[in-house]
C-alpha positions as CSV (number, residue, x, y, z in Angstrom):
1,X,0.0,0.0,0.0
2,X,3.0,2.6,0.7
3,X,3.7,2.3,-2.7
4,X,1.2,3.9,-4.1
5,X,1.8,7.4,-5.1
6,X,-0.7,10.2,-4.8
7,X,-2.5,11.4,-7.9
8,X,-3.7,15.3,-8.1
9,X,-7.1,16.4,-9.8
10,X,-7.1,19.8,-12.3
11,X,-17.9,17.8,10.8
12,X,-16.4,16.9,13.1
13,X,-13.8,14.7,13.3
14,X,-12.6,12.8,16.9
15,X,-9.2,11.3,17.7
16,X,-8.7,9.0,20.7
17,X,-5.2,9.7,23.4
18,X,-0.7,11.7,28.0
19,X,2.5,13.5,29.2
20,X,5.2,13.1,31.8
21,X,5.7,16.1,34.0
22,X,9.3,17.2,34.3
23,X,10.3,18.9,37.6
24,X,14.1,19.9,36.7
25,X,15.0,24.0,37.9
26,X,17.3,26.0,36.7
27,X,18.8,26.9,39.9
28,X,19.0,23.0,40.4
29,X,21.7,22.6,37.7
30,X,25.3,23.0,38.2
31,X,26.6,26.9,36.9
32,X,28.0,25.6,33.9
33,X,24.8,23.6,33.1
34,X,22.6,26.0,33.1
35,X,21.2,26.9,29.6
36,X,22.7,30.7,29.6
37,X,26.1,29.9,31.1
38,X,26.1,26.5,28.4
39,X,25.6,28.9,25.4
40,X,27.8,31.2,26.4
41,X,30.7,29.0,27.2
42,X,29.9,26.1,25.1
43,X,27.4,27.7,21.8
44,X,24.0,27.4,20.7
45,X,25.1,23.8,19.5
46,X,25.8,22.2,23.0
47,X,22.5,22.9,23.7
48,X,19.4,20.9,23.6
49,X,16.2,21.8,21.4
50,X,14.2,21.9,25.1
51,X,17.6,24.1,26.5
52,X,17.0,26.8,23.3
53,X,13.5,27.2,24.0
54,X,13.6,27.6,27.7
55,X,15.9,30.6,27.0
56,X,13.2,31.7,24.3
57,X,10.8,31.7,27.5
58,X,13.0,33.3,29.7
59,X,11.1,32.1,33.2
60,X,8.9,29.9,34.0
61,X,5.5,30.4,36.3
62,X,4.7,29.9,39.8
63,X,3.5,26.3,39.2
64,X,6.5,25.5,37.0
65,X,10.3,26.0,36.0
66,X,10.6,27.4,32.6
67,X,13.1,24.3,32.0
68,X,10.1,22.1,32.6
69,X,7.8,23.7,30.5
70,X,9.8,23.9,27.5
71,X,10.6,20.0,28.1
72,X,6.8,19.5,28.3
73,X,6.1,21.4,25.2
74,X,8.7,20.0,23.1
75,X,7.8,16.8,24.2
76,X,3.8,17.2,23.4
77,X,4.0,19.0,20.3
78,X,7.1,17.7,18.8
79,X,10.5,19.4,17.3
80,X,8.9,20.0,14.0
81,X,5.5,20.9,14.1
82,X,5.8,23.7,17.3
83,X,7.8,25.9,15.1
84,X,4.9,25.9,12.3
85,X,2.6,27.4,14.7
86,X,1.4,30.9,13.9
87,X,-2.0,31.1,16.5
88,X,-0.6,32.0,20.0
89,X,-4.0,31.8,21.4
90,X,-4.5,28.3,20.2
91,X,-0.6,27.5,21.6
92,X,-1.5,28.8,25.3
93,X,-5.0,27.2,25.4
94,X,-3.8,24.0,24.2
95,X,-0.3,23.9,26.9
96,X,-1.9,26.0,29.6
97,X,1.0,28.1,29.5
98,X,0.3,32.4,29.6
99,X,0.1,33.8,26.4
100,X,3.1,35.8,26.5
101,X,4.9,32.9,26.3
102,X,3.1,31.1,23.0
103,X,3.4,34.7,21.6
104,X,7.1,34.9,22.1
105,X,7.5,31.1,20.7
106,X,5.4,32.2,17.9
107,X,7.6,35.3,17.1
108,X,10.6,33.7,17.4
109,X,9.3,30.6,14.7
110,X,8.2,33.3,12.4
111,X,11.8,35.1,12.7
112,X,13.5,32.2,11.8
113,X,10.5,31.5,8.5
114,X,11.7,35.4,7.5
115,X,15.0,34.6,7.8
116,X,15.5,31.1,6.7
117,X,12.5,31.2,4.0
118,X,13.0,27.8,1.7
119,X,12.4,28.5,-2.1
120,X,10.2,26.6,-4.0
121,X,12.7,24.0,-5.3
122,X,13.8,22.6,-1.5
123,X,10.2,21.9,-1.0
124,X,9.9,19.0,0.5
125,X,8.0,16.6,-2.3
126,X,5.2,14.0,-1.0
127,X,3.6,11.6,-3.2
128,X,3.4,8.5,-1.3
129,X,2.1,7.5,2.4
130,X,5.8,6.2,3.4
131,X,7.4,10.0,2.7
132,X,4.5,11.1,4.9
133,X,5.5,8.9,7.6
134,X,9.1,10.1,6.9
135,X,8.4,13.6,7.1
136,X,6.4,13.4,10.6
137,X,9.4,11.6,12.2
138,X,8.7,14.4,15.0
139,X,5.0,12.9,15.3
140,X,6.3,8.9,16.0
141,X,7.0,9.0,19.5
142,X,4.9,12.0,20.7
143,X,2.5,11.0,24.0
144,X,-0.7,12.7,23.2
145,X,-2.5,12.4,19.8
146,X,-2.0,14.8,17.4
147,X,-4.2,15.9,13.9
148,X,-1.9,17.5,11.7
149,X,-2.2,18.8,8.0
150,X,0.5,18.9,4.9
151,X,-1.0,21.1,2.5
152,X,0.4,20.5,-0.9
153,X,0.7,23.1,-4.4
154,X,0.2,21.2,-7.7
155,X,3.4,19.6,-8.0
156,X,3.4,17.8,-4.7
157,X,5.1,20.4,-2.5
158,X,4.6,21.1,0.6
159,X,3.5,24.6,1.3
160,X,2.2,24.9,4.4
161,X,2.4,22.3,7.6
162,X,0.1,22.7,10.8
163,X,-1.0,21.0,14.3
164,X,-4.4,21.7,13.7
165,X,-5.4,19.8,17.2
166,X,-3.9,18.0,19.9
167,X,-5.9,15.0,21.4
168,X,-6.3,14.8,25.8
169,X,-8.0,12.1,27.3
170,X,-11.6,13.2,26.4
171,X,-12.0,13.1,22.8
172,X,-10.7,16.4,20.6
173,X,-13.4,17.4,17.8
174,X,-12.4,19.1,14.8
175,X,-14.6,20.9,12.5
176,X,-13.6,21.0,8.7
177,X,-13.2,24.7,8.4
178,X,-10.0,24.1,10.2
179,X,-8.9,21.8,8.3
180,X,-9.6,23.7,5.4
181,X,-9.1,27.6,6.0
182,X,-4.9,26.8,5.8
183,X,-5.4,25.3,2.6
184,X,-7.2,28.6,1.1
185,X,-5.2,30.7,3.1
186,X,-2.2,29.2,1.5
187,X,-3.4,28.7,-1.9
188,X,-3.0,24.5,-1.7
189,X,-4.6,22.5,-4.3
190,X,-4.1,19.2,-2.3
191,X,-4.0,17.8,1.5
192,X,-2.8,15.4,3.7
193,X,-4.2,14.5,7.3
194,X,-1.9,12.9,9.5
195,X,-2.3,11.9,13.3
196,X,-0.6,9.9,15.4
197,X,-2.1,6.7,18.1
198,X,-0.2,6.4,21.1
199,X,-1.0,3.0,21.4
200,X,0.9,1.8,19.1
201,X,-2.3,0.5,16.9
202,X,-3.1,1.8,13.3
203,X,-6.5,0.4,13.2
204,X,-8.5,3.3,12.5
205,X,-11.4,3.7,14.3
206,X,-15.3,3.9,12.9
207,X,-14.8,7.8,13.8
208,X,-11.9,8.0,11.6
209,X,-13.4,6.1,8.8
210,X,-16.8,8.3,9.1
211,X,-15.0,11.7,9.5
212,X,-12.2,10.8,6.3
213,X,-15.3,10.7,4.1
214,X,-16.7,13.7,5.6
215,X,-13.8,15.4,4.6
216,X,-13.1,14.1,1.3
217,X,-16.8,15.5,0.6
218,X,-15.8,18.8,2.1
219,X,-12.7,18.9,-0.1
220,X,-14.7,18.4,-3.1
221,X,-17.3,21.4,-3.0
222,X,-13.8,23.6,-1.5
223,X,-11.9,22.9,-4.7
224,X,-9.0,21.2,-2.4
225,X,-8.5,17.2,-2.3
226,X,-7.8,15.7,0.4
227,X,-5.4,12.3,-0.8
228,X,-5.0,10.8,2.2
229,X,-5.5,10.4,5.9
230,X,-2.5,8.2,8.0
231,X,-2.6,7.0,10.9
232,X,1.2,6.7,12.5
233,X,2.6,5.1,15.3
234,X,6.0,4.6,16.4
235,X,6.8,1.7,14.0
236,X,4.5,1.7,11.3
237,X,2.0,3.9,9.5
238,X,-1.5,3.0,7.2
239,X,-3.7,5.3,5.4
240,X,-7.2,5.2,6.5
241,X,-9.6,3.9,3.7
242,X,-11.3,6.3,1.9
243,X,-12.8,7.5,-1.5
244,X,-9.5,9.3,-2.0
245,X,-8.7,11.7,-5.2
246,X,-5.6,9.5,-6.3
């Protein structure tokens, strides 16, 4: 089935479920440990993704470290997908963290997009379900589920990658308008859903069937396909069966 490659043509949708709390202070660590004194002494490149962010924050609140909330976001939403992240309302509701923080994580992601903006041919290219489950490496191990969308232009490319929801233990609705207002906003001609199953299962669930074809259906009066839904774990992937565009 990974074989296949994706073809392009000229509401509610429920995932099912957990996060480790880490407890580490700053004022714990060793001088030379600590993430300023490390980057100072050491570089940006001694430093862990978790380390960088935690100086992005600065401090932490009164019911946790700023080391430990940067380890808890980076562990729930993944390396890749917090820097695509462009709502800080949407980043403080969904990590309980004050919304000066998920506005200066937001700033900082769009500061290095200005800076570092790819050009159209080191896109990355996606035509198949494997390269999907190549390109959400970040999504593999993460603890809570996550529905995330690769919005494609008409040559495969990817344009435009979102978290459009992360999962908790009650189950996380999603309407199709946004699913679908990146893929206008961005001009895509094609999507991808991908979300991830802690458990370690791919079996999709009669939710996930019923909500893919909702969606398809929804693509199809919106002008934008959606080609596939995968389900991905740490060890395997499998689209979800659908009347797909491909």
């Amino acid at each position: 089935m990974d074989q296949s490659y994706y073809v392009l043509q000229n509401h509610d949708i429920v995932l099912d479920n957990q996060g480790k709390h880490y407890h580490l202070k700053i004022r714990d660590l060793p001088e030379d440990e600590k993430p300023r004194e490390k980057l100072l002494k050491h570089g940006p490149l001694a430093l862990s993704v978790s380390e960088l962010m935690a100086l992005v924050l600065n401090t932490g609140t009164k019911k946790e470290g700023v080391l430990e909330m940067s380890s808890r976001i980076i562990k729930n939403y993944g390396e890749g997908s917090i820097m695509s992240q462009k709502n800080p309302v949407n980043l403080a509701n969904n990590f309980d963290i004050p919304l000066i923080k998920a506005v200066q994580i937001v700033a900082c992601a769009e500061l290095g997009r200005r800076f570092f903006q790819k050009d159209d041919l080191s896109l990355p290219v996606i035509r198949t379900a494997r390269e999907i489950y190549q390109y959400v490496r970040d999504m593999h191990n993460l603890s809570k589920e996550h529905l995330r969308g690769i919005y494609l232009n008409a040559h495969y490319k990817v344009i435009h990658d979102e978290v459009i929801s992360i999962g908790t233990v009650d189950a996380n609705i999603i309407h199709p308008r946004e699913v679908f207002k990146p893929a206008i906003e961005h001009s895509a001609v094609a999507l991808i859903l991908v979300h991830n199953h802690p458990s370690g299962s791919t079996d999709p669930s009669e939710a996930d069937l019923s909500v893919t074809r909702q969606l398809i259906d929804a693509g199809k009066l919106l002008g934008v396909d959606l080609i596939d839904h995968v389900i991905v774990t740490k060890d395997t992937f499998a689209s979800i069966p659908g009347p797909y565009h491909n």
